[in-house]
N, CA, C and O atoms as a DFTB+ gen file, in Angstrom:
272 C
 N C O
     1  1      -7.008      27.197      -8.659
     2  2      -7.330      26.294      -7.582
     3  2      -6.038      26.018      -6.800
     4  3      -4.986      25.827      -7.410
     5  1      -6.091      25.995      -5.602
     6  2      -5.087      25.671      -4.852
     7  2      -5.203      24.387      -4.152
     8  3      -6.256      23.885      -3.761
     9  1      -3.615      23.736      -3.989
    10  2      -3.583      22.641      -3.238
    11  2      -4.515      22.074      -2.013
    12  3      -4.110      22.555      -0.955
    13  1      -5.400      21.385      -1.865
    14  2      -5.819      21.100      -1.022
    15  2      -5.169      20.112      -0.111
    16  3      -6.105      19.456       0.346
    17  1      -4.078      19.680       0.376
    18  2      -3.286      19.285       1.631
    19  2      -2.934      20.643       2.285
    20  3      -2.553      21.708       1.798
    21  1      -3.196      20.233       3.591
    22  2      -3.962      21.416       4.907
    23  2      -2.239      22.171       5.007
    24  3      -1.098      21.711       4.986
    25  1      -2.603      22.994       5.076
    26  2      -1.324      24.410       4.940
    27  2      -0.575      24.832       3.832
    28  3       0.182      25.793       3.964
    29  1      -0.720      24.017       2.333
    30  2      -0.137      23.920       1.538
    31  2      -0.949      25.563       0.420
    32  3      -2.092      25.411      -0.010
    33  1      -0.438      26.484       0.217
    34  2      -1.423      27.364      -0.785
    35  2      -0.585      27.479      -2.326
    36  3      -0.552      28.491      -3.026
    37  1       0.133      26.029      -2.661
    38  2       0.513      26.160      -3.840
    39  2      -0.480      25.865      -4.852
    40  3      -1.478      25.342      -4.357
    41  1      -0.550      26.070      -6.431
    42  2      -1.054      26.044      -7.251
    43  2      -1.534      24.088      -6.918
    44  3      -0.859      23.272      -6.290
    45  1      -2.879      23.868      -7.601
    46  2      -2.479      22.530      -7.471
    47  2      -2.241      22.070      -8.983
    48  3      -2.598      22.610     -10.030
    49  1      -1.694      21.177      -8.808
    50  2      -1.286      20.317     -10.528
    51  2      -2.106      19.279     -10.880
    52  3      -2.282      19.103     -12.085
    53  1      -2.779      18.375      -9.908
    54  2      -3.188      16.987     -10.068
    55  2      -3.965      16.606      -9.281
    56  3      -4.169      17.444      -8.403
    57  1      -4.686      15.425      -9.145
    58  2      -5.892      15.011      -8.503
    59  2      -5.264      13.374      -7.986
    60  3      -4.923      12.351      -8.581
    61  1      -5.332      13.738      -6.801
    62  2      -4.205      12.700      -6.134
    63  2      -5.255      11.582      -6.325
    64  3      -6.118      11.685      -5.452
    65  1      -5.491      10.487      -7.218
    66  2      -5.909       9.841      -8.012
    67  2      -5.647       8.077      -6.629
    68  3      -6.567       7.567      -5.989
    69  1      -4.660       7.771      -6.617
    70  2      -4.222       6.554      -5.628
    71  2      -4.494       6.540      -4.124
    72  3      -4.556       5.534      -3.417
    73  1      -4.640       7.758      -3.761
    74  2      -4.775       8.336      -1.685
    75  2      -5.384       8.465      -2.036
    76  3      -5.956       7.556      -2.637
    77  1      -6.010      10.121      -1.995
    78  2      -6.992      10.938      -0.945
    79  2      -7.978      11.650      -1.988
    80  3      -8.959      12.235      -1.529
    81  1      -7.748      11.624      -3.450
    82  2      -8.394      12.195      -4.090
    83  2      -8.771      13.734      -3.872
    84  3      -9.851      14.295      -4.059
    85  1      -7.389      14.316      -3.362
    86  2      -7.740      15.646      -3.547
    87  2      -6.764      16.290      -4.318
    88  3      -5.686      15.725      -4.507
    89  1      -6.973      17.283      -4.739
    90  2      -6.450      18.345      -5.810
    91  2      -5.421      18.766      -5.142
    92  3      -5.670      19.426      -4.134
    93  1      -3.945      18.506      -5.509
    94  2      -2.418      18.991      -5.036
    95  2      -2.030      19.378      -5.889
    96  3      -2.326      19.093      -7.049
    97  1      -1.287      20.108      -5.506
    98  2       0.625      20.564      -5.926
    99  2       1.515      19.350      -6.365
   100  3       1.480      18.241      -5.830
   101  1       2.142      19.634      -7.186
   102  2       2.848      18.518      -7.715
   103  2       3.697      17.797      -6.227
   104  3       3.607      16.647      -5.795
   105  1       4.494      18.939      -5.706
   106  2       4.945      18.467      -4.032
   107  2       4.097      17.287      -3.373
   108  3       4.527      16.193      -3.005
   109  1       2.847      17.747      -3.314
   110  2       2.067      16.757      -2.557
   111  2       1.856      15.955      -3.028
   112  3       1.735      15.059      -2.192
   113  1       1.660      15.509      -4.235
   114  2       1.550      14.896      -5.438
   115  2       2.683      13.948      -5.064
   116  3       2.162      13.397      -4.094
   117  1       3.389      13.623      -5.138
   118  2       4.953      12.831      -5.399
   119  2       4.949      12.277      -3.551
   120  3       5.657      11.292      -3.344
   121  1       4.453      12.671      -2.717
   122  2       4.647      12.697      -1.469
   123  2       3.760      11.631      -1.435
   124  3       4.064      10.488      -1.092
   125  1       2.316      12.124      -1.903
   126  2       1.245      11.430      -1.765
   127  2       1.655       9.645      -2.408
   128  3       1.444       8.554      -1.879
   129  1       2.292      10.001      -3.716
   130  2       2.524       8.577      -4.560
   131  2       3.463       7.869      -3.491
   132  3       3.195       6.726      -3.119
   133  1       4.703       8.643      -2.940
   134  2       5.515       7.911      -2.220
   135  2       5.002       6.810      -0.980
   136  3       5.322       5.642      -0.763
   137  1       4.025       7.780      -0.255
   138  2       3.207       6.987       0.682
   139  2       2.405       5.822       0.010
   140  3       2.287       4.786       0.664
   141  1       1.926       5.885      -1.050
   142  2       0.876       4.880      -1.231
   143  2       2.016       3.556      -1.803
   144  3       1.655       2.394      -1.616
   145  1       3.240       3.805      -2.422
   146  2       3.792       2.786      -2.897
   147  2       4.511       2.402      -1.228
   148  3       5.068       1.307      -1.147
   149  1       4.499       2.780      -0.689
   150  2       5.371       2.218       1.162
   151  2       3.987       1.544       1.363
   152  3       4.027       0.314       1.338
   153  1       2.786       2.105       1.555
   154  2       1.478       1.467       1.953
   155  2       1.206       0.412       1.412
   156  3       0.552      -0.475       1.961
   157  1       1.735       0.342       0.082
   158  2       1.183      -1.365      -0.961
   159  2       2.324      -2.170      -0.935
   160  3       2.380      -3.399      -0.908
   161  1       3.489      -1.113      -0.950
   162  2       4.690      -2.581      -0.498
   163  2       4.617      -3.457       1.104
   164  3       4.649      -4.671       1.302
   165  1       4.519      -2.429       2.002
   166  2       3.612      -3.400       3.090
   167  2       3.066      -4.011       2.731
   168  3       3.572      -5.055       2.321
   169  1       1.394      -3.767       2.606
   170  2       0.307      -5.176       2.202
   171  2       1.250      -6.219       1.341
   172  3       1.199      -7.421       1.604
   173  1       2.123      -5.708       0.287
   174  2       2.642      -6.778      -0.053
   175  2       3.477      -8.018       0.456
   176  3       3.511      -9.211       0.153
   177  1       4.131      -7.220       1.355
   178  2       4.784      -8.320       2.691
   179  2       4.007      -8.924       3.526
   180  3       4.168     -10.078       3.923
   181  1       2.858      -7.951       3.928
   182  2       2.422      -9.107       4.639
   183  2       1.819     -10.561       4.032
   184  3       2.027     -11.680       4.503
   185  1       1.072     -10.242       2.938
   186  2       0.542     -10.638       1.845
   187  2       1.679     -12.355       1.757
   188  3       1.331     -13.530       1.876
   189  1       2.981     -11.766       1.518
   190  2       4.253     -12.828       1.338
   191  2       4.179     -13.029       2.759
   192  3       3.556     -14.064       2.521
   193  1       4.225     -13.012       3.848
   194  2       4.430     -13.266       5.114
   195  2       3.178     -14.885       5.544
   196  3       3.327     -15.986       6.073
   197  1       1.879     -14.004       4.842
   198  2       0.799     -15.036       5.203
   199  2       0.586     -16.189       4.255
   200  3       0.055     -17.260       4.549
   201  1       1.105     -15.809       2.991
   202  2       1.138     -16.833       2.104
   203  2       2.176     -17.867       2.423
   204  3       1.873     -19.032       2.165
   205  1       3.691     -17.550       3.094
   206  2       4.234     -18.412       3.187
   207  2       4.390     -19.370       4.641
   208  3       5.183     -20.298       4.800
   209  1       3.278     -18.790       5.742
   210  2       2.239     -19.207       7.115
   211  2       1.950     -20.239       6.651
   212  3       2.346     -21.313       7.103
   213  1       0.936     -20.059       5.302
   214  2      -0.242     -20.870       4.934
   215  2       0.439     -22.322       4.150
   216  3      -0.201     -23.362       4.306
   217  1       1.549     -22.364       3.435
   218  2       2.372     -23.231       2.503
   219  2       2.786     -23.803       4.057
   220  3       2.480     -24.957       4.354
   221  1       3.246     -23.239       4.684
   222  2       4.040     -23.893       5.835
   223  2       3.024     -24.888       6.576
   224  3       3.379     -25.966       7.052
   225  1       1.978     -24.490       6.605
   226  2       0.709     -25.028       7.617
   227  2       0.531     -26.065       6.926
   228  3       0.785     -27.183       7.374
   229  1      -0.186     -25.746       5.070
   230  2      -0.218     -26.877       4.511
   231  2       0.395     -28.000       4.492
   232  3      -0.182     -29.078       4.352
   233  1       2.056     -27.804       4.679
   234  2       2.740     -28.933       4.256
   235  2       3.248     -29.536       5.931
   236  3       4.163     -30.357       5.870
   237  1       2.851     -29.275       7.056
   238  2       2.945     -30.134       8.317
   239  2       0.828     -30.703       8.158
   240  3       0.924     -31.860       8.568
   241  1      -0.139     -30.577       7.953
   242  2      -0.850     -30.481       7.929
   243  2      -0.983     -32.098       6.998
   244  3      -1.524     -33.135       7.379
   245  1      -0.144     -31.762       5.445
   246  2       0.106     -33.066       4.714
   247  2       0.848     -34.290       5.494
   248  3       0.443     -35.451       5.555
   249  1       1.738     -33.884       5.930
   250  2       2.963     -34.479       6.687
   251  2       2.057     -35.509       7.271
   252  3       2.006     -36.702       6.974
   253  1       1.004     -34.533       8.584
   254  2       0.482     -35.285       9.345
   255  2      -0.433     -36.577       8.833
   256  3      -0.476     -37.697       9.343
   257  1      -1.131     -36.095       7.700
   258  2      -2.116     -36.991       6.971
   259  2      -1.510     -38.034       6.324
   260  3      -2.077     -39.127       6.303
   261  1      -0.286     -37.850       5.709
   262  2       0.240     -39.344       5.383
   263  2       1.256     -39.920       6.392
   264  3       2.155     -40.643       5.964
   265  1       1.161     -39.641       7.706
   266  2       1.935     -40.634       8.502
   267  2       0.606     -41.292       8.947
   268  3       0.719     -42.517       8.942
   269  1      -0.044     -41.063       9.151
   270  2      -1.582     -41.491       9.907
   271  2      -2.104     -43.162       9.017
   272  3      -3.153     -43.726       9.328
């Protein structure tokens, strides 16, 4: 069986399991993992970005309620 990422006709090794679920080459394989850990460390920032929006909102939000 050969790699299925488009131009690639190496042997494949693995079943890109985290992306695309197709049958690669170890090459694509490691490429594929690299992208998905850049793809989840994003979501993870934003993730930290909106969580610390939301703490921020909360605590002018409190602010406001006990000066009132």
């Amino acid at each position: 069986m050969t790699c299925e990422h488009s131009g690639c006709s190496l042997n494949a090794f693995s079943t890109c399991t985290n992306h695309c679920k197709q049958n690669v080459c170890l090459e694509h394989l490691i490429e594929h993992g690299d992208r998905f850990l850049h793809d989840f460390t994003n979501l993870l920032d934003q993730l930290d970005k909106s969580t610390s929006n939301l703490t921020t909102e909360m605590t002018n939000c409190a602010t406001q309620v006990s000066q009132e």
